[in-house]
Backbone as CSV, one residue per row, in Angstrom:
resi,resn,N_x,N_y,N_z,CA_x,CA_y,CA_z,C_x,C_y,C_z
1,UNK,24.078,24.493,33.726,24.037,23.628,32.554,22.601,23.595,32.014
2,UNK,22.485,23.681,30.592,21.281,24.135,30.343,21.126,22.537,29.263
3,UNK,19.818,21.866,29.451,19.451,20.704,28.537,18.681,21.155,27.415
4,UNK,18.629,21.147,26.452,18.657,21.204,25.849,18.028,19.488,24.389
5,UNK,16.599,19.846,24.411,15.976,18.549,23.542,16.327,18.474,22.163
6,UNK,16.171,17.333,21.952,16.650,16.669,20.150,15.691,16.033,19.899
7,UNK,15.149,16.906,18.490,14.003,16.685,18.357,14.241,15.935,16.800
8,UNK,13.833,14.728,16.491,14.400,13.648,15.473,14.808,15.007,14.457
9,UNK,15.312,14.559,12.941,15.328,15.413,11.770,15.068,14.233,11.100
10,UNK,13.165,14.651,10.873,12.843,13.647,9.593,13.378,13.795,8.135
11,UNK,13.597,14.951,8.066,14.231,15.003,6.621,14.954,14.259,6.012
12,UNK,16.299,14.026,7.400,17.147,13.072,7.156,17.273,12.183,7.002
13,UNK,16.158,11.517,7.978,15.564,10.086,8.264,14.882,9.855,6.795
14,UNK,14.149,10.543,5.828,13.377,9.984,4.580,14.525,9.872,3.830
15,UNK,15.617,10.874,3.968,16.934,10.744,2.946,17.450,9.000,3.301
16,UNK,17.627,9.063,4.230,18.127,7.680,5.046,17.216,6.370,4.487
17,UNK,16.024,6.570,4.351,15.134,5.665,3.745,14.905,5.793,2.268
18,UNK,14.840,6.513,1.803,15.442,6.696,0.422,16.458,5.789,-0.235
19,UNK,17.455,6.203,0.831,19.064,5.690,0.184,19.121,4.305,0.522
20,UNK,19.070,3.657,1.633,19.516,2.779,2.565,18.211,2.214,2.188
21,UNK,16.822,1.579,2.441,15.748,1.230,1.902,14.909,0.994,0.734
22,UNK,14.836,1.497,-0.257,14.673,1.821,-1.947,15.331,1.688,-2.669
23,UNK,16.363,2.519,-2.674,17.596,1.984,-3.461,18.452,0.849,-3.926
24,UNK,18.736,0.838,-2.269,19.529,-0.717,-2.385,18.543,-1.729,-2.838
25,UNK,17.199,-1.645,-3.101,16.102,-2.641,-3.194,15.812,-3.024,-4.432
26,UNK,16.184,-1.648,-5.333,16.162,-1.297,-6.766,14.888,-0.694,-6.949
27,UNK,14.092,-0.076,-6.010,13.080,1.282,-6.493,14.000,2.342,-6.213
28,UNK,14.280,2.570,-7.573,15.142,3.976,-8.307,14.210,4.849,-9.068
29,UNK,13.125,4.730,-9.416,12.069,5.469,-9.920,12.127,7.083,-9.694
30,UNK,12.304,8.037,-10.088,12.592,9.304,-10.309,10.545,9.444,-9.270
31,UNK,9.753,9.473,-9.311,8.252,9.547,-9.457,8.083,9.096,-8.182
32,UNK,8.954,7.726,-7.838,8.823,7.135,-6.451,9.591,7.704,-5.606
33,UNK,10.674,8.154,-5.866,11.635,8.778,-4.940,10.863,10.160,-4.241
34,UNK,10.716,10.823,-5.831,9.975,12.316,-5.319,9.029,11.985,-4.445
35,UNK,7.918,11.229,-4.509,6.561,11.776,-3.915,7.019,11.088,-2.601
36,UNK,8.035,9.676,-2.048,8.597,9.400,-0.687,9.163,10.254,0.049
37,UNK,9.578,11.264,-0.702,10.312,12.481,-0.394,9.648,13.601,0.141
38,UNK,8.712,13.924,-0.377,7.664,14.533,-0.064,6.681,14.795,0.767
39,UNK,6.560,13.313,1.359,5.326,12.939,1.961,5.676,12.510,3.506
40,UNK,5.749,13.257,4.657,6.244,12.729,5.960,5.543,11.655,6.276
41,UNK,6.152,10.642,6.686,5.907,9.212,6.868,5.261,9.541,8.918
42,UNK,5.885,10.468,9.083,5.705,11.167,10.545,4.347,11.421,10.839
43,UNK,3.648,12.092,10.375,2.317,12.697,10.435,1.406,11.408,9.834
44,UNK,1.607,9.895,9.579,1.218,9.181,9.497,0.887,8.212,10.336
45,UNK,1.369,8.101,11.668,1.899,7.671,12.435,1.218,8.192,14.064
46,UNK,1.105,7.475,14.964,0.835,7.874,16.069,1.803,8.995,16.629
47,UNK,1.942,9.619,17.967,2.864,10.393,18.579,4.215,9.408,18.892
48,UNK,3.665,8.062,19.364,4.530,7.519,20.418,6.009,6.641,19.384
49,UNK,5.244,6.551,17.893,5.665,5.407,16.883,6.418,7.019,16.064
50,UNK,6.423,8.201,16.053,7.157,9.075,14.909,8.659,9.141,14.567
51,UNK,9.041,8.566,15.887,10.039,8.516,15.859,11.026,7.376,15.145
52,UNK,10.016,6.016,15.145,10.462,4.729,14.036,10.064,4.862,13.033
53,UNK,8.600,5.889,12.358,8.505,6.311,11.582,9.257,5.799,9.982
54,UNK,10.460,6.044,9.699,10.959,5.540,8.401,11.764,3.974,8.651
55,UNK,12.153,3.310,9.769,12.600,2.127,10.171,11.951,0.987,9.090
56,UNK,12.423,-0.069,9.097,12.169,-1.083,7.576,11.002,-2.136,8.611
57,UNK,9.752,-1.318,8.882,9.213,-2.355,9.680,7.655,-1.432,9.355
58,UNK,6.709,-2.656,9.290,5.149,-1.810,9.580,5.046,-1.327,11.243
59,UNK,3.845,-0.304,11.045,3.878,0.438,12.414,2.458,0.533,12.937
60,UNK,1.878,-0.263,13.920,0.505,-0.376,13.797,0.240,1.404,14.521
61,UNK,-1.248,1.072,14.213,-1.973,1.850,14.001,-2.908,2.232,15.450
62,UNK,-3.134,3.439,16.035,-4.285,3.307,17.025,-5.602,2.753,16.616
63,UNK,-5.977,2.572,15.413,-7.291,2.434,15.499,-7.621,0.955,14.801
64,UNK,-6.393,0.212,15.036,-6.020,-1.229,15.010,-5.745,-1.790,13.318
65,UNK,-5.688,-0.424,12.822,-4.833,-0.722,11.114,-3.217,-0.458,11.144
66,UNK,-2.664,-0.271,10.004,-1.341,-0.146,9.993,-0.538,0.769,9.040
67,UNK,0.684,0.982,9.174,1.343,1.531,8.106,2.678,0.398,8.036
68,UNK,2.263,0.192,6.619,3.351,-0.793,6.204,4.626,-0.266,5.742
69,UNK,5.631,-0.923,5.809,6.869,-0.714,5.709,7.462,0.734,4.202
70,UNK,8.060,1.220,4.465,8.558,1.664,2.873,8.788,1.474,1.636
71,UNK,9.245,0.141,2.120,9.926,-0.755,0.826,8.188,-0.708,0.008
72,UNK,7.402,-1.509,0.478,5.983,-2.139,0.074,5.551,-0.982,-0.867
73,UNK,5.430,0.226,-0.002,5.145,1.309,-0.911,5.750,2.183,-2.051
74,UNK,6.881,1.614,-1.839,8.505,1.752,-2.823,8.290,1.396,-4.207
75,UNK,7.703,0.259,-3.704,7.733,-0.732,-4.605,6.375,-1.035,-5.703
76,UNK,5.120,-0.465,-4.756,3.828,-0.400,-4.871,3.583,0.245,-6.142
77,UNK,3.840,1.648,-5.720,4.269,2.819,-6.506,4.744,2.920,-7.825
78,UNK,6.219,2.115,-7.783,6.852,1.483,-9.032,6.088,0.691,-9.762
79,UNK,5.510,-0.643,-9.692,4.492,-1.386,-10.529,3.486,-0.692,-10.709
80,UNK,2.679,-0.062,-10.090,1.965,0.406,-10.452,2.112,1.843,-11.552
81,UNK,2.677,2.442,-10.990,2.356,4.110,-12.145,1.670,4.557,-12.143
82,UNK,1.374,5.036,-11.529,-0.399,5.362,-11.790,-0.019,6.845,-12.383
83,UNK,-0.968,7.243,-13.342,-0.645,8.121,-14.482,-2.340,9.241,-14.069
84,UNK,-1.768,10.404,-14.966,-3.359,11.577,-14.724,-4.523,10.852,-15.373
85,UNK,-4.158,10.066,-16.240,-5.565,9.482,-16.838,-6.375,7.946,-16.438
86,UNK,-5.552,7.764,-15.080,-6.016,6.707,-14.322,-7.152,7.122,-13.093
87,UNK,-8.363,6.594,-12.593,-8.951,6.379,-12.010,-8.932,5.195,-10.865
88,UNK,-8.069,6.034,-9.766,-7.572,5.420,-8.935,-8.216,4.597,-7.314
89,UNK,-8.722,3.158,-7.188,-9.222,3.028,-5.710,-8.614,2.803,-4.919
90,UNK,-8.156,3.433,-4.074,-7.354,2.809,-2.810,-7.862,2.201,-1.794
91,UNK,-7.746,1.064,-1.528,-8.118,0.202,-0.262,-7.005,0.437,1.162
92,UNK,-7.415,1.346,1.903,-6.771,1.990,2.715,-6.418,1.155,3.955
93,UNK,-5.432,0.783,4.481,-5.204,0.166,5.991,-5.228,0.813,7.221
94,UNK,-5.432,2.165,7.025,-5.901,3.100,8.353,-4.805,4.029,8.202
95,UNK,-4.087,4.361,7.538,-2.862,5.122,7.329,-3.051,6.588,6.951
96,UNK,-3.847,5.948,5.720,-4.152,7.391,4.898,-2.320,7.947,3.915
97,UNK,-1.786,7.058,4.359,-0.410,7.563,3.674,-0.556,7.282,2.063
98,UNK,-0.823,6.015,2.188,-0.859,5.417,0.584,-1.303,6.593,-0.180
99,UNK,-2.604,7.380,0.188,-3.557,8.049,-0.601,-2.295,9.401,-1.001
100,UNK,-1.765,9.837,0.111,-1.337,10.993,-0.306,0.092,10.927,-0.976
101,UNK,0.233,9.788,-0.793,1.528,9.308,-2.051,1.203,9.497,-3.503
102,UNK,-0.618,8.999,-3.425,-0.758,8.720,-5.115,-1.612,9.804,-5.547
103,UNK,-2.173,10.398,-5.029,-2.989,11.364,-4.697,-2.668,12.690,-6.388
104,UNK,-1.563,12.551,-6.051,-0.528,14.412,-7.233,-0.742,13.603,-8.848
105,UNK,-0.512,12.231,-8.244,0.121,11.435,-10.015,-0.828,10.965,-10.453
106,UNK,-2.568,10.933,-9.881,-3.329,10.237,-10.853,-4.913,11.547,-11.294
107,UNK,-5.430,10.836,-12.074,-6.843,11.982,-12.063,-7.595,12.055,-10.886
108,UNK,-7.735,10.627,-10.374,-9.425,10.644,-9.727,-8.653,9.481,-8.157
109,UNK,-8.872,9.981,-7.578,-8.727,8.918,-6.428,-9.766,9.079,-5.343
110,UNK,-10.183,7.678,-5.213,-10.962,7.253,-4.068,-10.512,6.329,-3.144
111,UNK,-10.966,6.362,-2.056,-10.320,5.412,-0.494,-11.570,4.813,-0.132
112,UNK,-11.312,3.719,-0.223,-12.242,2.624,0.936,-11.485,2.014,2.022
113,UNK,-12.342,1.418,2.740,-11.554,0.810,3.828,-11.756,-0.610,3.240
114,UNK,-10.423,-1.355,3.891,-10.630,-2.903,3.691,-12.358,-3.705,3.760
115,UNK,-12.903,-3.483,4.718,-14.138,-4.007,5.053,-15.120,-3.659,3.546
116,UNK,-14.986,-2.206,3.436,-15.978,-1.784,2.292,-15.646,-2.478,0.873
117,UNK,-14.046,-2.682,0.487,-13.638,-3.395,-0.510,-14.715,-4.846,-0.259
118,UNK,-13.848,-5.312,0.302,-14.727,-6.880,0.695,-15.824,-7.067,0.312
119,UNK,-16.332,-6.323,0.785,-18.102,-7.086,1.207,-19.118,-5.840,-0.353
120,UNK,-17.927,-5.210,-1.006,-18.886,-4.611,-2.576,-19.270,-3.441,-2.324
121,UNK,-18.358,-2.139,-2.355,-18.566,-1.341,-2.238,-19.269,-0.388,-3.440
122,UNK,-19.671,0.379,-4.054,-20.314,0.468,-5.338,-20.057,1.935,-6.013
123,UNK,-18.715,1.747,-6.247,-18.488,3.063,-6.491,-18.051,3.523,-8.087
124,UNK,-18.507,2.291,-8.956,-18.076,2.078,-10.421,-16.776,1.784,-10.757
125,UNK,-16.641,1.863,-11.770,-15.290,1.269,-12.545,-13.786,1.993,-12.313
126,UNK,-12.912,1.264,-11.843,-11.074,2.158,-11.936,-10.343,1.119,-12.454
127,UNK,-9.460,2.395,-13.434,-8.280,1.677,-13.966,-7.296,0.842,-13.142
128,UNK,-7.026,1.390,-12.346,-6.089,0.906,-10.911,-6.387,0.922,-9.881
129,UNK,-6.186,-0.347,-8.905,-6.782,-0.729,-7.808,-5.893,-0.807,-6.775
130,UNK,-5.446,-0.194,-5.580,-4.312,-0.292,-4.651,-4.665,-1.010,-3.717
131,UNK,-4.119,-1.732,-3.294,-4.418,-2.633,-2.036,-3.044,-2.447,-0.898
132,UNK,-3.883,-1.732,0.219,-2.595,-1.395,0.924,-2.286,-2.117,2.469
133,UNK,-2.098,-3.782,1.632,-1.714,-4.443,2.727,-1.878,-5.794,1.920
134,UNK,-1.417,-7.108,2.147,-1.673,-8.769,2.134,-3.032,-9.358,1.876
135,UNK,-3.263,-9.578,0.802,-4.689,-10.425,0.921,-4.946,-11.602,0.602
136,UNK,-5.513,-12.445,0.842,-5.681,-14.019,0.116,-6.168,-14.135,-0.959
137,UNK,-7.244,-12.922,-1.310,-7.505,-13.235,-2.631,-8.446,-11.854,-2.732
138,UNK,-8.469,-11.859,-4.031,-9.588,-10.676,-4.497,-10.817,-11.515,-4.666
139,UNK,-11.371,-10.534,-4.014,-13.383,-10.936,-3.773,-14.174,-10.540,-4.820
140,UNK,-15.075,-11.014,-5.350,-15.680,-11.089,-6.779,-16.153,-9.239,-6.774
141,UNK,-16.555,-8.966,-5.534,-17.128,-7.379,-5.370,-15.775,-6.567,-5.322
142,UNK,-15.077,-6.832,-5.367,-13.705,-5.947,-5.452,-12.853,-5.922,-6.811
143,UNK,-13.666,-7.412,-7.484,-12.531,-7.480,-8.853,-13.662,-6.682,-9.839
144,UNK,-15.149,-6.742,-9.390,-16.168,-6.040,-10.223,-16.031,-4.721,-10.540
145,UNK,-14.844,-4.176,-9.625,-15.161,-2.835,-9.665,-13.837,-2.319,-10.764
146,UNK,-12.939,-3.266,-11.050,-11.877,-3.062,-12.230,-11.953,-2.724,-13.534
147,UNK,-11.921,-1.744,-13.922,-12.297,-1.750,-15.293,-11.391,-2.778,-16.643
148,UNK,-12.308,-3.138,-17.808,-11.730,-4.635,-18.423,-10.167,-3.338,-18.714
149,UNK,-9.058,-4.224,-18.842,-7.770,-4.082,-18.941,-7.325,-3.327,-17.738
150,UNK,-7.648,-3.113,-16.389,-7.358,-2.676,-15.481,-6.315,-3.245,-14.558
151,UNK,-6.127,-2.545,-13.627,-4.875,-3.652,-13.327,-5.151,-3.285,-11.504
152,UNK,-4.674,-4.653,-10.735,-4.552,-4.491,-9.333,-3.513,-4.547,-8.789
153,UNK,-2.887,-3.304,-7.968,-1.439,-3.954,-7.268,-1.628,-3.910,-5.874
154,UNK,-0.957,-4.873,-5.480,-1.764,-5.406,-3.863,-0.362,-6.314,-3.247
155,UNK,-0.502,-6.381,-1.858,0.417,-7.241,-0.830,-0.887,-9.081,-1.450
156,UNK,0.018,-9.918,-1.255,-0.714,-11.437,-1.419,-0.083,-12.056,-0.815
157,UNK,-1.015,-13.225,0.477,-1.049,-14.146,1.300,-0.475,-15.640,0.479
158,UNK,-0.017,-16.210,0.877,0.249,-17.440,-0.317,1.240,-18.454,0.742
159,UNK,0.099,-19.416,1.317,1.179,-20.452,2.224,1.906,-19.537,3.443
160,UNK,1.372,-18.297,3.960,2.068,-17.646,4.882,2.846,-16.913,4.723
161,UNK,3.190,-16.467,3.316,4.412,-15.583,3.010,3.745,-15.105,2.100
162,UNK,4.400,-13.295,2.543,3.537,-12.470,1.709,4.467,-11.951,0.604
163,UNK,3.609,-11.338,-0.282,4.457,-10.825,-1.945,4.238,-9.761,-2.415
164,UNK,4.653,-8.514,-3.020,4.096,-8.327,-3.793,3.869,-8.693,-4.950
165,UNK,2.185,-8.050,-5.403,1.636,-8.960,-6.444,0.621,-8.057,-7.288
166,UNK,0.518,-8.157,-8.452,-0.284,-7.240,-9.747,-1.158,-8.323,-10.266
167,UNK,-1.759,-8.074,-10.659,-3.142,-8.612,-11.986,-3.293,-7.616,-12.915
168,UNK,-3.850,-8.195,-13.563,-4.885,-7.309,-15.252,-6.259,-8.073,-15.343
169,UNK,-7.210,-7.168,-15.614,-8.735,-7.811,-15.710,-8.680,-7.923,-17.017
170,UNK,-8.992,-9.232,-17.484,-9.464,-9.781,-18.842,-10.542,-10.788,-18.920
171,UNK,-11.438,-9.548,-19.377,-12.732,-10.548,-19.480,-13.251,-10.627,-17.942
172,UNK,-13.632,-12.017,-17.449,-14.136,-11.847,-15.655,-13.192,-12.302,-14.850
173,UNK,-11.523,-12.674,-16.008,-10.613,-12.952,-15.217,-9.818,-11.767,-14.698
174,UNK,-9.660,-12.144,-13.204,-8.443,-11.306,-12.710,-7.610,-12.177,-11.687
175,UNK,-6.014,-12.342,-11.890,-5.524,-13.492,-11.332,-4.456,-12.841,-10.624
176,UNK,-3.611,-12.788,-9.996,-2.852,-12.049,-9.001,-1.176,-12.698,-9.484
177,UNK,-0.308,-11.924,-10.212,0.743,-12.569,-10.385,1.924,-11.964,-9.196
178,UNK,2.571,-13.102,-8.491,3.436,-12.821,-7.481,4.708,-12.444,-7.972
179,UNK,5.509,-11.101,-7.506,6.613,-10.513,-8.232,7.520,-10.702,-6.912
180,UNK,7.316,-9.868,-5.504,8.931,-9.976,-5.102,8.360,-9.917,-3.092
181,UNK,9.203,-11.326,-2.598,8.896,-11.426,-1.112,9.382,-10.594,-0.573
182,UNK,8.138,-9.528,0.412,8.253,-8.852,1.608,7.599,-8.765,2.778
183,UNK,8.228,-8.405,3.502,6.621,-8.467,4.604,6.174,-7.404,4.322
184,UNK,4.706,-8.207,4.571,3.724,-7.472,4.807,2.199,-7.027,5.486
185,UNK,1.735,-6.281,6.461,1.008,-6.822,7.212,-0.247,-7.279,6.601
186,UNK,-1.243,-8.435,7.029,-2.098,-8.854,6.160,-3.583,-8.324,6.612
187,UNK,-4.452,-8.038,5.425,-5.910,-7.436,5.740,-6.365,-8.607,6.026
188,UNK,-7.546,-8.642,7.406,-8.284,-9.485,7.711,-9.210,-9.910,6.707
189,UNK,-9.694,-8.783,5.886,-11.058,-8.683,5.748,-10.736,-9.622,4.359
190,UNK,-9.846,-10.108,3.776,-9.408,-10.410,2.500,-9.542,-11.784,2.719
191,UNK,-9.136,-12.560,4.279,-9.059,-13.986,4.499,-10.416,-14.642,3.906
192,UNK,-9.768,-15.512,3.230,-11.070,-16.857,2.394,-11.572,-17.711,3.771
193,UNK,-12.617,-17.628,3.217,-13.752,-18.141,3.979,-12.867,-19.817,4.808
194,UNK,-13.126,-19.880,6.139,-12.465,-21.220,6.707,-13.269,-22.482,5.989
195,UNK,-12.700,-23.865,5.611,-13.701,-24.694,5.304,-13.709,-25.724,6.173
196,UNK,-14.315,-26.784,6.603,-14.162,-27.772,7.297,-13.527,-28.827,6.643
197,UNK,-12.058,-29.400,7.445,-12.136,-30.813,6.846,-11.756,-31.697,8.282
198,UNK,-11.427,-33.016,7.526,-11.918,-34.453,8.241,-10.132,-34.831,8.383
């Protein structure tokens, strides 16, 4: 008797997340489908995690970041658009997936890490700002870097439940409007300062 290993078929598994994940969610996007399609969620992923790989759950990370769920990026993708004549920043959670999702559909893309967003990284002006994970709020050095009518799409912290959530820079405003509850895992580096009370 000879054994014989089974080795997953991701193909199937992105079809499976496609259909069963996105769909039913209502990211039907022709743009979102393709590049989910495209892009192995596998090779994102540790050895030990490839196999949950497309499952409706974030998947941490060895180097203590994450890859967030499908839907998030399903969905990310969809609000956003990012088009060839956008100048794209991605605030990366250790994945590197986000990037190569958006990577084909825009002109110019750059990756920071959460920490570098935060604390004012200085890399000039983008139309679109990705945030690839939960934050409490955008930091004055992160909204500086938006160009005026620019727009941010990002995971948002709010009372413990996370959202996705978009803005537009007008003027020195940029305000975070909450569209649709998912989980999502949250960036440290985004948490507002603790204050003391009595």
């Amino acid at each position: 008797m000879t054994l014989t290993s089974t080795r997953p078929d991701y193909a199937a598994a992105r079809k499976a997340m496609i259909d069963s994940q996105l769909r039913t969610s209502g990211v039907n996007e022709t743009f979102v489908l393709d590049r989910m399609k495209a892009v192995p969620r596998e090779d994102f992923v540790p050895e030990s995690a490839k196999a949950t790989a497309y499952m409706d759950r974030a998947i941490r990370l060895e180097g203590g970041g994450f890859l967030p769920a499908p839907l998030f990026h399903g969905a990310m993708l969809a609000e956003a658009r990012p088009a060839l004549d956008d100048r794209v920043l991605i605030v990366d959670a250790g994945s590197g997936y986000l990037p190569a999702l958006v990577t084909p559909l825009a002109g110019k893309v750059d990756v920071i890490t959460p920490e570098e967003a935060a604390n004012g990284d200085k890399r000039g002006k983008y139309t679109l700002i990705l945030v690839d994970g939960a934050i409490e709020h955008v930091p004055a050095a992160l909204a500086k870097m938006v160009e005026e009518g620019g727009r941010v799409v990002t995971g948002m912290v709010e009372r413990g439940v996370t959202r996705l959530a978009t803005g537009r820079k007008s003027g020195k405003a940029l305000a975070l409007l909450p569209l649709a509850e998912m989980g999502i895992p949250r960036l440290g580096a985004f948490d507002r300062p603790q204050s003391w009370s009595f």
